[in-house]
C-alpha positions in Angstrom: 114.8 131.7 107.6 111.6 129.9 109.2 110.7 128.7 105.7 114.4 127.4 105.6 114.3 125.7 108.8 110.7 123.6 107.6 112.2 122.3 104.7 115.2 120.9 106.0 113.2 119.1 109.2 110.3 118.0 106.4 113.3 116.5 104.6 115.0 115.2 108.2 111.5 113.4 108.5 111.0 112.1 105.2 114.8 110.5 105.6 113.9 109.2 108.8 110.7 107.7 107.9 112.1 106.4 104.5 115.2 104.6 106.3 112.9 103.1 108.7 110.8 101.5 106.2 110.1 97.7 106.8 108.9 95.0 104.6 105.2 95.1 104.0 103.7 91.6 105.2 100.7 91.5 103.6 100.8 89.5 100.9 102.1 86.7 103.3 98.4 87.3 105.0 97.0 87.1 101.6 98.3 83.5 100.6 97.8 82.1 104.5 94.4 83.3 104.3 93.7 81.2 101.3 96.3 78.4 101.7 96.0 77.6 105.2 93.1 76.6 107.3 91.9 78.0 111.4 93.3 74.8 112.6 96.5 75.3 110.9 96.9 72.9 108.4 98.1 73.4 104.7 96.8 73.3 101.5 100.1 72.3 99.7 98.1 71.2 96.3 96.5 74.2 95.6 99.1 76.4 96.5 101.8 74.4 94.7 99.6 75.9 91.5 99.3 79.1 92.6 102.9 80.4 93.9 103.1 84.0 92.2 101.8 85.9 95.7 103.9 83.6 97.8 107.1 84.0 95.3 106.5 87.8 95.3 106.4 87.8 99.2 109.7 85.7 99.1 111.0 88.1 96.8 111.0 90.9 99.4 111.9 88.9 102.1 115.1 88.1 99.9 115.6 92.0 99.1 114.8 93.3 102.7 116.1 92.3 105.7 116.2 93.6 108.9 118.5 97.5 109.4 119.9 98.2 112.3 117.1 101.2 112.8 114.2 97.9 112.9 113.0 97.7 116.3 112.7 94.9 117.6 109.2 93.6 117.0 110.0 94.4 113.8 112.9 92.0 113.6 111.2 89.2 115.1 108.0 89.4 113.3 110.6 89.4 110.0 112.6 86.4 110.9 109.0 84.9 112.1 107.2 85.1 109.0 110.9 83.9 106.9 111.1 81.2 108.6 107.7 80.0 108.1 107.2 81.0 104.4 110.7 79.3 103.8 109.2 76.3 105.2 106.0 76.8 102.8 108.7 76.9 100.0 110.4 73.9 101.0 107.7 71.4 101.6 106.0 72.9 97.5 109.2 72.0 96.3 109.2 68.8 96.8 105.5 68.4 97.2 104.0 65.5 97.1 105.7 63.8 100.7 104.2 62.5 103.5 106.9 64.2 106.1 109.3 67.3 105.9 111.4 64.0 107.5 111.5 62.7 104.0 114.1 65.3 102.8 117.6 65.3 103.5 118.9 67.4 106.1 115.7 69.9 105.6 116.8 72.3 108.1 120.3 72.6 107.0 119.3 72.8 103.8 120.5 76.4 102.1 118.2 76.7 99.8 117.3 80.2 99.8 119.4 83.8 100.0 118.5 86.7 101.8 120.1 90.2 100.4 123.0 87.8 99.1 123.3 85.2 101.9 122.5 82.0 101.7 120.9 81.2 104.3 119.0 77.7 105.6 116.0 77.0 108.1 118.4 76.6 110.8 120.3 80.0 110.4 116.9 81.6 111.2 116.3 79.2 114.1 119.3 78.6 116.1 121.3 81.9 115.2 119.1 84.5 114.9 115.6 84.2 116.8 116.7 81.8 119.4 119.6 84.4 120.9 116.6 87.2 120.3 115.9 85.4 124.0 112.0 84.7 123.9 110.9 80.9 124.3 107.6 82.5 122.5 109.4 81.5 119.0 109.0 78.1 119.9 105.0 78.3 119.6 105.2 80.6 116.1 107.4 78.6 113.9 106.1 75.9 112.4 108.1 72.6 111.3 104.8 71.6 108.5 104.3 68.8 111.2 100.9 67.6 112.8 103.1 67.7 116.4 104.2 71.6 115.4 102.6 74.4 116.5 99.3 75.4 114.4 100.5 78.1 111.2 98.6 81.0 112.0 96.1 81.8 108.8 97.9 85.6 109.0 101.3 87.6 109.3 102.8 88.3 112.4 102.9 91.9 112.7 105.2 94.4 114.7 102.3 96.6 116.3 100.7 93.3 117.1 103.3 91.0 117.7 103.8 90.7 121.3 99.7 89.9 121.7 100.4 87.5 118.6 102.9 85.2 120.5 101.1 85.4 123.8 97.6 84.0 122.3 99.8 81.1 120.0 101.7 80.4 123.0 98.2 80.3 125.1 96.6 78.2 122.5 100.0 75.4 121.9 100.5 75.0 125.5 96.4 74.0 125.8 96.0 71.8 122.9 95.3 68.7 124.5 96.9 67.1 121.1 100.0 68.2 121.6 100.2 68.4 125.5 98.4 66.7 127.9 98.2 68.9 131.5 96.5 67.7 134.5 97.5 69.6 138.2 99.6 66.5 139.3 101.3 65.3 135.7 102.4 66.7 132.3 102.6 64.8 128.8 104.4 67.7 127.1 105.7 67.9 123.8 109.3 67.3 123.1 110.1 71.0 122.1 109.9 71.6 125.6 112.5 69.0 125.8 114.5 69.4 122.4 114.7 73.5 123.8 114.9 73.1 127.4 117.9 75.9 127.5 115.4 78.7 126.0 112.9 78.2 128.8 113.0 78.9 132.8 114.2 75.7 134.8 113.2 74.0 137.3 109.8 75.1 139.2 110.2 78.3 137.1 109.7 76.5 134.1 105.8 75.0 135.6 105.3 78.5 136.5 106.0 79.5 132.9 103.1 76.9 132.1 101.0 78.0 134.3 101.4 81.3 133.1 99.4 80.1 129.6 97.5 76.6 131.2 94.0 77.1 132.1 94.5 75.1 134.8 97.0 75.4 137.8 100.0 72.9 137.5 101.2 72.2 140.9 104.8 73.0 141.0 106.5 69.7 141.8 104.2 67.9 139.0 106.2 65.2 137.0 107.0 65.6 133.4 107.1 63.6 131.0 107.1 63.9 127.1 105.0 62.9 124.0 105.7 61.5 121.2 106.2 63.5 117.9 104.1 63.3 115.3 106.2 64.8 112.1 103.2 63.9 109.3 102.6 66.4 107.1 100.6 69.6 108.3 98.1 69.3 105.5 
């Protein structure tokens, strides 16, 4: 009867276990380690050449989504790491260009499928991370642009995520390139401005700064906005 009872929980654990496999993320690491430099930018010539790890990755991201039984770090580093691969994909297939601006409509364009559903840039942004409810995103997915966020050179991981977003979100908000922070006044980039609804308002929203600035932002500083720079990230 014991022996009875410890084969059907091994086989209640290896169900368990099986159904809450996730998508292995490695081989995204791989190419970004290769492909893409510390300071984020791209190496779209070499890797146009060399797409077999990067079309294997997309492969399972196509064949894998997120189950209901994902946590969710889980979730978010998937639809993280899609959306920025997709992007990889989309600038190589129409590499050379000088801007992701060039193409038509690039984030409305539905260019790939996930299990079955075609799917564009956009679905990922505004209908599935942005309602996840964590401004965080914002500093992890990268538009191929100089003004963008830096691409991180590896995966965003579940068991790591949460440090992952904090130490992107710590490193955009104090690049002097793409905000400009003095205790009085703010130059900010305009995805603080294009997103304002995703982040806390008012004098909540300096406090959410000076949560990441390395200097104190007094709380009635004015704000203003920079221009965006949507050259190539290469």
């Amino acid at each position: 009867m014991k022996q009875i009872h410890f084969l059907i929980c091994s086989f209640l654990l290896c169900f368990c276990t099986a159904s809450a496999q996730t998508i292995d993320h490695s081989k995204w690491t791989d190419v970004l380690q290769v492909y893409v430099a510390k300071n984020g930018n791209v190496n779209y010539r070499d890797l146009q050449n060399n797409r077999i790890v990067l079309n294997d990755y997309l492969n399972d991201l196509a064949s894998n989504s997120p189950k209901d039984n994902w946590s969710n770090a889980e979730t978010k580093a998937y639809w993280i790491n899609a959306y920025n691969a997709y992007t990889i994909q989309l600038i190589l297939d129409n590499y050379p260009l000088k801007s992701i601006k060039d193409l038509n409509d690039p984030w409305d364009q539905t260019f790939f499928k996930i299990n079955g559903e075609t799917m564009s840039l956009n679905t990922i942004e505004h209908k599935i991370l942005r309602p996840m409810g964590d401004p965080r995103i914002h500093f992890a997915i990268v538009c191929a642009s100089e003004s963008c966020p830096k691409l991180l050179n590896y995966a965003y991981e579940p068991e790591t995520l949460n440090d992952q977003l904090d130490e992107v979100a710590k490193e955009f908000i104090n690049d002097a390139s793409k905000n400009s922070l003095t205790a009085s006044q703010i130059t900010i980039s305009k995805i603080f401005k294009w997103f304002k609804s995703d982040f806390p308002k008012g004098a909540a929203f300096i406090n959410y700064l000076n949560n990441y600035s390395t200097l104190k932002i007094h709380p009635e500083t004015k704000i203003n906005y920079q221009n965006y720079n949507w050259s190539l990230n290469e």
